[in-house]
N, C-alpha and C positions, 0 to 999 in steps of 0.2 A: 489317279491324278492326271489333270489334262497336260499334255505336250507344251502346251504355250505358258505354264505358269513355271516361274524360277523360283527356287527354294535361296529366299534371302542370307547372307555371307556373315551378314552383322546384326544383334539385337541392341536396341537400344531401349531404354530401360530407366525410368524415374529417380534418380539417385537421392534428393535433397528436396524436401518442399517447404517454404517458409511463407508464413502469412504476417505482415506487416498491419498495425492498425493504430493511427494517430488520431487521439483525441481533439478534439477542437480546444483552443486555449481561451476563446471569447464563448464560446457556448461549448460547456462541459457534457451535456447531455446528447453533443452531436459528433460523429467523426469522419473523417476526410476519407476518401473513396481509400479501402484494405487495399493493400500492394501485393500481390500475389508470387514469388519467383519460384521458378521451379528449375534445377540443374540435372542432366542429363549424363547419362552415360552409355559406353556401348561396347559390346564384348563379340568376339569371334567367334559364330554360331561351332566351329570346330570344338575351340576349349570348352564351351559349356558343353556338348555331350559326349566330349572327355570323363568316361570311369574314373570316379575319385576325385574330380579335381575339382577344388574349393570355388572354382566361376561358375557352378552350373546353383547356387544360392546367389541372392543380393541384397545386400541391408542397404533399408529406406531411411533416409531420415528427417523425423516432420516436427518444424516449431512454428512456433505461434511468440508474437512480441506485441507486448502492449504497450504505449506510451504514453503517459498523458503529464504535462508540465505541474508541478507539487508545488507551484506558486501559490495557487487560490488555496491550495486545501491549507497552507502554512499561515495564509492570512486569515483565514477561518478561525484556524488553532490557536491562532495569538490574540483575536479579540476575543473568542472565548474564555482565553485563561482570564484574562484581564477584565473581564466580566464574572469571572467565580471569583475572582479576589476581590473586588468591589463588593460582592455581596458577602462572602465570607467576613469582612471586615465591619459592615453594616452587622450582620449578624450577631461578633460579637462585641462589638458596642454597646447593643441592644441586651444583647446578656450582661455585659457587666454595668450599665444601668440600671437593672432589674435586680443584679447581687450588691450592687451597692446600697439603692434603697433599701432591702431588706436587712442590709445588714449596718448600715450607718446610717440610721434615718435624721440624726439631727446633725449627721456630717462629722459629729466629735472626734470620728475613729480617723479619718484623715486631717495628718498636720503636715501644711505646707504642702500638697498636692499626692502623687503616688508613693506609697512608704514599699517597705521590702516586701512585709504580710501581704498587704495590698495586690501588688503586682503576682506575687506566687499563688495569692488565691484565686487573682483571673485567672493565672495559666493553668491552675486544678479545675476550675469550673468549665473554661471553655475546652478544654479536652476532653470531658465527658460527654 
């Protein structure tokens, strides 16, 4: 070992790493430069080559945070449903049009617009 180098007192030592990453809220397919932090620690070169003693290990610890604002995907979700109920409803119109002809074709069987049969046998028909 040369004369002029000094055996350091202190190790300092990575304690916490975290990555930070925000999505764009106007373009979802793009995100804002990752934030990076990282916290430090540092222990007394003595205690770590201390026999036995719980300093000479060190637990690291590393997360990752993703963010991105559940606006868009909420207004997504809502025109969608209201789009499968639109068609769902069309659908079964279209079915019980179809069961009504077949089964009232000169209309006889309904008096006065939807009877009880009526109505219980759409809700048999369109649940199959």
């Amino acid at each position: 070992q040369n004369s002029n180098e000094e055996i350091p007192q202190v190790v300092r030592y990575l304690r916490e790493i975290s990555i930070q990453i925000h999505v764009r809220s106007n373009k979802p397919e793009r995100i804002f430069t990752p934030w990076l932090e990282l916290e430090y620690q540092e222990r007394l070169l003595e205690n770590i080559l201390e026999s036995g003693s719980d300093l000479n290990e060190a637990r690291v610890r590393f997360s990752v945070e993703y963010y991105m604002n559940p606006k868009v995907f909420w207004r997504t979700m809502d025109v969608s449903f209201f789009v499968f109920l639109a068609i769902s409803i069309l659908a079964w119109g279209s079915k019980m049009r179809r069961w009504r002809a077949e089964r009232y074709l000169d209309g006889s069987g309904l008096q006065n617009g939807l009877t009880l049969d009526f109505c219980i046998n759409a809700f048999v028909i369109y649940a199959r």
